[in-house]
MDTraj code that builds the backbone (N, CA, C; nanometers):
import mdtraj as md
import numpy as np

residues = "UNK UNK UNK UNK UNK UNK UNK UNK UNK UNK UNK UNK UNK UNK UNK UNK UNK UNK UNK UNK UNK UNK UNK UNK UNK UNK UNK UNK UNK UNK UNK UNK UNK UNK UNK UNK UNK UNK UNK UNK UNK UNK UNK UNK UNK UNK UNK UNK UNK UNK UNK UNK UNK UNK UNK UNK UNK UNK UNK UNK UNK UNK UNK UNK UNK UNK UNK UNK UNK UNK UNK UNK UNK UNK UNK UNK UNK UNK UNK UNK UNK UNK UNK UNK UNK UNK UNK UNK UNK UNK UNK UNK UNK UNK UNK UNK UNK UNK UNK".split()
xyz = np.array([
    [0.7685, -1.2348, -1.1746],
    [0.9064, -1.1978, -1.1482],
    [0.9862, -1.3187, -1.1017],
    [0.9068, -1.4362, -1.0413],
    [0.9940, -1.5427, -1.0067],
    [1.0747, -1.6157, -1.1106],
    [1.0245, -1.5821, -1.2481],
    [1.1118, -1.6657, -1.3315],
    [1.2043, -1.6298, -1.3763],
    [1.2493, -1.4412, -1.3555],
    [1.3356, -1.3895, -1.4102],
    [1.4377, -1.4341, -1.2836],
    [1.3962, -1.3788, -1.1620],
    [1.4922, -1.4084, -1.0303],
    [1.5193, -1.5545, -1.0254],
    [1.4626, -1.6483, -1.0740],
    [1.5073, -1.7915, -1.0993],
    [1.6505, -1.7945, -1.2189],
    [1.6118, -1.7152, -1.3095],
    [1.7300, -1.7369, -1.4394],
    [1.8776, -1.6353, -1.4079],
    [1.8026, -1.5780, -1.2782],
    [1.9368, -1.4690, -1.2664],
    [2.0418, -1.5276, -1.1545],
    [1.9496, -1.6129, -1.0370],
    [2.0027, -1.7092, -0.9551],
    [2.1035, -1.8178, -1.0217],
    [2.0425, -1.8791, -1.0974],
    [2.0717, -1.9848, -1.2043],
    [2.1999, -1.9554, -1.3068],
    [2.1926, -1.8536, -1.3496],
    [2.2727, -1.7956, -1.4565],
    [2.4160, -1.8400, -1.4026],
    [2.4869, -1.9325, -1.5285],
    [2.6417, -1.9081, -1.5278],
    [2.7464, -1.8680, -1.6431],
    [2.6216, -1.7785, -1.6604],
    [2.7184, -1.6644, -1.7457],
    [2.7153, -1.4807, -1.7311],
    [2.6657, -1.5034, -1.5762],
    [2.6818, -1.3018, -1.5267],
    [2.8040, -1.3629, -1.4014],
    [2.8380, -1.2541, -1.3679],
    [2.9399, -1.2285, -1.2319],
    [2.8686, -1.2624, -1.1575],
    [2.9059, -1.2786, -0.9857],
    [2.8731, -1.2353, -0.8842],
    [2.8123, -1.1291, -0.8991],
    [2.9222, -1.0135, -0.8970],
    [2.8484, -0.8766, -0.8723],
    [2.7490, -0.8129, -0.9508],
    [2.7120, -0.8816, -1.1181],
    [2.6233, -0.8673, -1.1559],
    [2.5159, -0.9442, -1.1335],
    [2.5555, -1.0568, -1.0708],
    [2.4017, -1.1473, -1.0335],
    [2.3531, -1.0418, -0.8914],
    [2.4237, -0.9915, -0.8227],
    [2.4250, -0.8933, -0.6625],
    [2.2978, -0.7581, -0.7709],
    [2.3563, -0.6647, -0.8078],
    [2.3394, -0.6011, -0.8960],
    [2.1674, -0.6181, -0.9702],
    [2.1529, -0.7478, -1.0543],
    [2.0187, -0.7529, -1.1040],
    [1.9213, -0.7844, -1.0023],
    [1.9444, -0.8333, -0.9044],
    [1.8540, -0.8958, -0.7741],
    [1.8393, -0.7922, -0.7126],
    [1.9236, -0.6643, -0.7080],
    [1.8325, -0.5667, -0.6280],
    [1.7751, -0.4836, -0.7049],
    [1.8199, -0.4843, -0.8390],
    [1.7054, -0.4133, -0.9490],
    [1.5607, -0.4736, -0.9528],
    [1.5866, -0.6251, -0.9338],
    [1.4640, -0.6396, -0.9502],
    [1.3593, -0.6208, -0.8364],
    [1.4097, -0.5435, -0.7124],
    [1.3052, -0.5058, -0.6048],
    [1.3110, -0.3462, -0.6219],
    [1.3723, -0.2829, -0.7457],
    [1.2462, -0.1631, -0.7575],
    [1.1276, -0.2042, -0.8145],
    [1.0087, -0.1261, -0.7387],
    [0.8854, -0.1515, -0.8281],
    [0.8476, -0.1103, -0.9679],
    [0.8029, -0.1216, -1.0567],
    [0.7662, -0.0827, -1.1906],
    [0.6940, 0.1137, -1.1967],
    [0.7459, 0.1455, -1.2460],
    [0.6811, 0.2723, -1.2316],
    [0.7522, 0.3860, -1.1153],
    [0.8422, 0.3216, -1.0666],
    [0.9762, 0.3749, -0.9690],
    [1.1359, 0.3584, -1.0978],
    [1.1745, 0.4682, -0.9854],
    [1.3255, 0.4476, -1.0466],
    [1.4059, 0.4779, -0.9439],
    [1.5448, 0.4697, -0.9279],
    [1.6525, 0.4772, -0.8351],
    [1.7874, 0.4928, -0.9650],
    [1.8957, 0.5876, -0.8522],
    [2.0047, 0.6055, -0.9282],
    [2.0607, 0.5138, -0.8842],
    [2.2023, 0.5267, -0.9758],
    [2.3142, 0.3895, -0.9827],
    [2.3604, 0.4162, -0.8861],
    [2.3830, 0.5038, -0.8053],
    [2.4871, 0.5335, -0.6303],
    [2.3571, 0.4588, -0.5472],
    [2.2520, 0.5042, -0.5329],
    [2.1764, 0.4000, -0.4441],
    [2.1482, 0.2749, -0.4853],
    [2.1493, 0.2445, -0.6120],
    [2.1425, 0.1186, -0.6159],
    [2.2937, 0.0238, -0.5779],
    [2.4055, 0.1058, -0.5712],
    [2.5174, 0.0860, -0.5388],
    [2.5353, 0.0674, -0.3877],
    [2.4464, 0.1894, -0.2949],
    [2.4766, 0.1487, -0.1732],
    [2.3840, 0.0486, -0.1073],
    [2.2821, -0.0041, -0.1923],
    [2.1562, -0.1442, -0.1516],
    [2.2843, -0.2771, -0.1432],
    [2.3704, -0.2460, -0.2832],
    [2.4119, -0.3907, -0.2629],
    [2.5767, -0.3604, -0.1900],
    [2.6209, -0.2594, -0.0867],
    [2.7408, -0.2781, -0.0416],
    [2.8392, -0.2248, -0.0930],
    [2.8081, -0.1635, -0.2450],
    [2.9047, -0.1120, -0.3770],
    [2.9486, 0.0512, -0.3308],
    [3.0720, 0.1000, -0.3094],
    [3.0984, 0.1994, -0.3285],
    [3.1223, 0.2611, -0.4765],
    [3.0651, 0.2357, -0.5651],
    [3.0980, 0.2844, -0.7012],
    [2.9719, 0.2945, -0.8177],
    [2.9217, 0.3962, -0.8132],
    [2.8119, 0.3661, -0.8903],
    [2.8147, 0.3470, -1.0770],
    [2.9649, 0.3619, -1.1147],
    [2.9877, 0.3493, -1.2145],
    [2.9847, 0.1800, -1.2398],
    [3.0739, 0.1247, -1.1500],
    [3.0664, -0.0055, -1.1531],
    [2.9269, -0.0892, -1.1793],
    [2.8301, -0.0150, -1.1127],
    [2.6701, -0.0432, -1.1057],
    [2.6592, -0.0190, -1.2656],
    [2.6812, 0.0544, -1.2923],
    [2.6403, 0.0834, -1.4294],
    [2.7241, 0.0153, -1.5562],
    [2.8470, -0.0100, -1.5069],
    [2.9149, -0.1602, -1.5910],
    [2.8131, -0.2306, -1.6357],
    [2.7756, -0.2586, -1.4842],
    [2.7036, -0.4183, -1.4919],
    [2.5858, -0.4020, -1.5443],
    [2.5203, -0.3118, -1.5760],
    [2.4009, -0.2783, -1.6057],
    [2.4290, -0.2894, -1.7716],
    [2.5256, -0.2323, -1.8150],
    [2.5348, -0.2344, -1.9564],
    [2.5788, -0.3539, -2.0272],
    [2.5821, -0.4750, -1.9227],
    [2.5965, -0.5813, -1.9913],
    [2.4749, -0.6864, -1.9532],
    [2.3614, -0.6226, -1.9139],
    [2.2539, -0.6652, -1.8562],
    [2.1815, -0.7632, -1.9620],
    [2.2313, -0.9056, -1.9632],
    [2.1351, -1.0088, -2.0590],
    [1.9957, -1.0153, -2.0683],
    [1.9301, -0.9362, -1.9568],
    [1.7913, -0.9974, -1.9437],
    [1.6988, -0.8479, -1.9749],
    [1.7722, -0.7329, -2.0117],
    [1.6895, -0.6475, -2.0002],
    [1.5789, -0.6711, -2.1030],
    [1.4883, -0.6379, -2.1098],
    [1.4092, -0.5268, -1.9894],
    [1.3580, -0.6035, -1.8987],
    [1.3428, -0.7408, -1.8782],
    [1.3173, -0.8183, -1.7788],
    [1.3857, -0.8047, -1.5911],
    [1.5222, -0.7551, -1.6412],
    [1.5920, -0.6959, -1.5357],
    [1.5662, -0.5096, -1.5732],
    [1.5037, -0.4880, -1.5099],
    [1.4385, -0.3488, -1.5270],
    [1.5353, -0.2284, -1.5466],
    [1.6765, -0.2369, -1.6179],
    [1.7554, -0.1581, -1.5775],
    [1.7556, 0.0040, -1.6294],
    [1.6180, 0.0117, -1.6976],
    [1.5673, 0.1300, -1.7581],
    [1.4852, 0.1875, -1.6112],
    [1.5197, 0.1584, -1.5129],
    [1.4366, 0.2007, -1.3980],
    [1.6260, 0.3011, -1.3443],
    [1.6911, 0.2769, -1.3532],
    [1.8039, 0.3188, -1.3113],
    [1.8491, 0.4378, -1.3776],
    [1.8462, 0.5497, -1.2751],
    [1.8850, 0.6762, -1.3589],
    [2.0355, 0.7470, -1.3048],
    [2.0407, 0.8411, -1.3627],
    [2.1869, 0.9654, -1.3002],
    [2.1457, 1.0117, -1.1720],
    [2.1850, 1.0392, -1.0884],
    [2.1917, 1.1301, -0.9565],
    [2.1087, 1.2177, -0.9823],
    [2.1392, 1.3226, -1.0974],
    [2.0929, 1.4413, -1.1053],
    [1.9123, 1.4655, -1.1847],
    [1.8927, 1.3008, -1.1999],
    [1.7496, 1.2808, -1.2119],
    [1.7776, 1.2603, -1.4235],
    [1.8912, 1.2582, -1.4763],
    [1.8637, 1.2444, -1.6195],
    [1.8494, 1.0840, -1.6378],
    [1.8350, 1.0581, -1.7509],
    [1.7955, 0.9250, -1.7759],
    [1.9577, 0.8632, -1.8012],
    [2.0780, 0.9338, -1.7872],
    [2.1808, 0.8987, -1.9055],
    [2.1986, 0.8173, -1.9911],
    [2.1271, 0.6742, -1.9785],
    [2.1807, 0.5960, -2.0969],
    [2.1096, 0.4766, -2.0921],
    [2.1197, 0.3887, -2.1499],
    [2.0586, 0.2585, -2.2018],
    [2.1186, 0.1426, -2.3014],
    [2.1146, 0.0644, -2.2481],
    [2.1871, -0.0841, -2.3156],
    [2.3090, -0.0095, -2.3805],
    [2.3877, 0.1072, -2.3003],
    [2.5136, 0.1136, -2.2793],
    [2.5459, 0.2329, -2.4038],
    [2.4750, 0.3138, -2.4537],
    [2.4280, 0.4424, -2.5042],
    [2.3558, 0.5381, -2.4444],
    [2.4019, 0.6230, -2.4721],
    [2.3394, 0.7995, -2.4016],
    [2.2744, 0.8446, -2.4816],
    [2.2594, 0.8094, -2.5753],
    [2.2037, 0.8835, -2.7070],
    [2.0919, 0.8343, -2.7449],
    [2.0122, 0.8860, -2.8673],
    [1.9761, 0.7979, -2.9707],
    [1.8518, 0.7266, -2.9667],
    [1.8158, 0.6275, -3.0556],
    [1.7353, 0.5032, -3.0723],
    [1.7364, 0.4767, -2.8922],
    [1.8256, 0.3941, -2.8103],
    [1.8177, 0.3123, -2.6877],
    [1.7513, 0.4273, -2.6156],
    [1.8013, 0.5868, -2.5728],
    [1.8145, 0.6503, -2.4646],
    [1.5976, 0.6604, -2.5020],
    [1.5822, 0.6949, -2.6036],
    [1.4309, 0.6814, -2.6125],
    [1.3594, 0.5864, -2.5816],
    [1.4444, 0.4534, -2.6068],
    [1.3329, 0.3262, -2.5811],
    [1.3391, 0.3215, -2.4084],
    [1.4438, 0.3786, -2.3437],
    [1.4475, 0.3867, -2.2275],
    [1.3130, 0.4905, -2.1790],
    [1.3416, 0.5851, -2.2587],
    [1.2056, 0.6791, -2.1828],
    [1.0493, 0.6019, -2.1987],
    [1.0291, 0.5305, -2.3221],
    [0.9327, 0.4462, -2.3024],
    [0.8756, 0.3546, -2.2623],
    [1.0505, 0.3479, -2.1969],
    [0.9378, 0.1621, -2.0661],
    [0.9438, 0.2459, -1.9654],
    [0.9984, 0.3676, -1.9023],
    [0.9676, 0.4437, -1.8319],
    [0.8199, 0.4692, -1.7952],
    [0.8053, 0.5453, -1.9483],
    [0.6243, 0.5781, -1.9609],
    [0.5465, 0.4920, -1.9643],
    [0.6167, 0.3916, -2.0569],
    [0.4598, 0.2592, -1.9978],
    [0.4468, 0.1858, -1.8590],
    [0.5379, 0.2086, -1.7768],
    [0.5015, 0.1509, -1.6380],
    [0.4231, 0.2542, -1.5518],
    [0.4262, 0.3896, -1.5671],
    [0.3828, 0.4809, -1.5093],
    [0.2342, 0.5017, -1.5502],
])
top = md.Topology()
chain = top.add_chain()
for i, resn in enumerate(residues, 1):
    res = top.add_residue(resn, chain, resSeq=i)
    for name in ("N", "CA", "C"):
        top.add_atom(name, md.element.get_by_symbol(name[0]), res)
traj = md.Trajectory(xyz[None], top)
């Protein structure tokens, strides 16, 4: 994991708030998940949509684990910025292979 948290430190092409954002994704563990409001209130964010902006412009996924990040209400909603489809499945499968 140090080399991803090295390229995300490093990176000058994410935001602030998305470099804020992937650094606390990357301290869920593998085989865990957390919604976008708590991952919103780890980094200070009142907005969990905003969390999920930044998530959908996530350069490093799946390296930045953002298939660990779900809805409140426990659904998966979406993936590399689709609800649907092809992504919302490949999401359920890095799900299942960490578990």
């Amino acid at each position: 994991m140090g080399d991803i948290r090295d390229k995300v430190l490093t990176s000058t092409t994410i935001t602030p708030f998305q470099r804020r954002v992937y650094l606390a994704l990357l301290e869920v563990p593998a085989g865990e998940t957390i919604t976008y409001g708590e991952l919103a209130r780890r980094i200070g964010c009142r907005s969990a949509q905003a969390v999920g902006q930044a998530l959908k412009r996530n350069p490093y996924a799946p390296d930045v684990p953002c298939h660990r990040v779900i809805a409140a209400d426990g659904s998966l909603c979406g993936y590399n910025g689709r609800r649907d489809g092809d992504e919302l499945e490949r999401k359920r499968q890095l799900l299942n292979s960490e578990r």
